[in-house]
C-alpha positions, 0 to 999 in steps of 0.5 A: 814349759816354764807354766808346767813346771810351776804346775808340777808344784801345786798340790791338787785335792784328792777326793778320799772317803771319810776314814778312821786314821790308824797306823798299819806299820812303823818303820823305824819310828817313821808311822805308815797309816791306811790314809797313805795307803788309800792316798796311794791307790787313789794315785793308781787308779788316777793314772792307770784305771780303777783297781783295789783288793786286799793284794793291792794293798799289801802291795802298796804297804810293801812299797810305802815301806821300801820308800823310807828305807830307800830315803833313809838310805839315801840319807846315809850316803849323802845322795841329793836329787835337785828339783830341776831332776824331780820336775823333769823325771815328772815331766817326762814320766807323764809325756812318755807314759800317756804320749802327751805334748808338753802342752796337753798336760796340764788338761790331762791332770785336771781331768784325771785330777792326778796328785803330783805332790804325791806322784813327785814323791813316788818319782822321787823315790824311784830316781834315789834308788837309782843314784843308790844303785849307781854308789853301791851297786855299779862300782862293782859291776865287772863282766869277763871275757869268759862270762861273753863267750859263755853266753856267746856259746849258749846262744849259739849251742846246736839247736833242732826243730822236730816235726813228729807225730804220736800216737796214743794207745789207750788201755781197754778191756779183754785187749793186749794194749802191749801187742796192738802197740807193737803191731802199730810200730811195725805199720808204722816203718812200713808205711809214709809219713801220712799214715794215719791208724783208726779208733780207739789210738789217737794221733796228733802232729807237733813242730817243737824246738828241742832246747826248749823242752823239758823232761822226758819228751825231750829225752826221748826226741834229742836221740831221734832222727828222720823217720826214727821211732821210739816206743813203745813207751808205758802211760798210765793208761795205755802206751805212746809211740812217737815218729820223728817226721822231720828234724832240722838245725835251727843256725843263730845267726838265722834264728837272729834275723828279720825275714820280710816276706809277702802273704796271701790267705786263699782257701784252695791252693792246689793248683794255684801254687803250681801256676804261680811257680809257672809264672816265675812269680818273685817279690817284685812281680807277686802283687800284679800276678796276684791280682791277675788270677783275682786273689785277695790284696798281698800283705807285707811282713817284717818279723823277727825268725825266733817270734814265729812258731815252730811250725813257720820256723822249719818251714822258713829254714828250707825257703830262698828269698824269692821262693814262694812256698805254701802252710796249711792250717785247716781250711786255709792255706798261705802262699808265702814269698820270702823277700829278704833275710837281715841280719841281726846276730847280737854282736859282743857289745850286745852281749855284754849289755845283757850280762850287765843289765842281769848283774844290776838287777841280781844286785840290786835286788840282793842289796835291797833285801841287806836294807830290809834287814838292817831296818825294825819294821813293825805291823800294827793289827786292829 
């Protein structure tokens, strides 16, 4: 340890091109030139890969100027970072980042030639705004009760998923667009969920989550139910109908929780889910009875419900652990075992850090921008 930190100490040469020196910026007397910013950039691609353009460099200038206003700043409220902080923010900066052993560091900085005097500084920086945050920022930090049960509520508001299908009418000539409209809602309450019209009028099925849509779609599924129709509705060129198939609420607490379940991918379900239902198949005996009838090996899942998609989430909502159930997606059909539910529900604690990690941020993005002000930045333009 005591040899990889004495290393931190060493500057190693950066291979730049010759270049003219000119000043790109002053920041309160303090000069930026285009060799820091090359300086910079030369840093980035060491430690992440090859990248340039003009945007990158606007970029760097934006944040070579942050970080004389943020240690001038640190300056002004006496803050002082030891090096024992430097060298182990450096030290852990590089194990975490690239997952190195202590004793693979120094190898990996000599062969990515990586310049830590420079990279010191750009941590340095980094752990000042922090300890600026924490003197001006944390203090006034209060989260209330009410701001917990708003979030609480939000999160916990009725939410639905709705299964439904629309049907696009387009416009053509010598034809009532409007009647054959109207004809197809009649068709469509007299018939089930699988009717499917002919050209010219074209259809697709959707799973959506309601609160998370925009617009005029969810204006016009959150007033639907099962088997409810709306339209026809007026589009630039034709008209659309829309025909709730299924709706269910999604609970929170579900929606929170980790579903750990067993898969199978087969091309042709028909009769095999029927014969593994005769069999009382159930997590324990899936994998034998699968290899009985010759499927392909079970792979086992953990996933949390909310990362599914919308489809996978109505159907998951009307599963019992140890129900196996069937989705279809074109030509392949999944059997499914659901195994267990965890719950995850986010407790108040959880809640509260959330608010208070967005008040951070809020904050101190605000205060950056009162430092920005308070300082003469000039550009210098060849």
């Amino acid at each position: 340890m005591r040899k990889i930190l004495i290393l931190l100490l060493i500057i190693l040469p950066i291979k730049l091109l010759a270049v003219k020196i000119e000043i790109v910026a002053d920041v309160n007397g303090e000069p930026i030139s285009n060799l820091d910013i090359e300086k910079r950039i030369n840093l980035i691609n060491s430690l992440f890969g090859t990248q340039s353009g003009k945007e990158l460099k606007l970029q760097i200038l934006r944040q070579l100027i942050d970080d004389i206003i943020i240690i001038n700043e640190a300056q002004k409220l006496n803050i002082k970072l030891s090096d024992e902080e430097l060298n182990n923010a450096v030290l852990s900066s590089l194990t975490q980042s690239f997952k190195l052993k202590d004793d693979e560091i120094d190898q990996y900085i000599e062969k990515h030639n990586i310049d830590l005097n420079l990279l010191k500084k750009q941590i340095k920086c980094q752990l000042l705004w922090g300890k600026i945050i924490e003197a001006r920022v944390v203090p006034s930090i209060n989260i209330s009760d009410k701001e917990v049960n708003d979030v609480k509520g939000q999160m916990e508001r009725p939410d639905y998923l709705i299964t439904f299908q629309e049907f696009i009418i387009p416009s053509q000539k010598d034809e009532s667009v409007y009647s054959t409209a109207k004809d197809l809602v009649e068709k469509l309450r007299n018939s089930n969920n699988n009717f499917i019209p002919g050209p010219p009028i074209k259809a697709h099925k959707a799973t959506v989550n309601l609160n998370q849509l925009k617009g005029t779609l969810k204006n016009v599924l959150e007033g639907l139910e099962t088997n409810d129709i709306a339209g026809p509705v007026s589009l630039s060129k034709g008209y659309s109908i829309i025909k709730v198939i299924d709706k269910v609420q999604l609970d929170h607490a579900l929606l929170e929780s980790i579903l750990k379940f067993k898969q199978i991918l087969v091309k042709s379900s028909e009769s095999l889910l029927d014969n593994l239902k005769k069999q009382n198949v159930n997590c324990l005996n899936f994998d034998k009875l699968a290899d009985n009838f010759k499927l392909s090996n079970a792979k086992e899942f953990e996933v949390k419900m909310r990362d599914l998609n919308p489809d996978l989430q109505a159907l998951f909502i009307k599963t019992g652990v140890n129900e196996i159930v069937e989705f279809r997606e074109n030509s392949t059909a999944r059997l499914m075992m659901l195994c267990d539910i965890k719950s995850n529900a986010a407790d108040t604690e959880a809640i509260k850090q959330q608010i208070y990690q967005q008040k951070i941020m809020l904050q101190s993005n605000l205060l950056l921008d009162e430092m920005r002000k308070n300082v003469a930045v000039s550009y210098q333009y060849s």
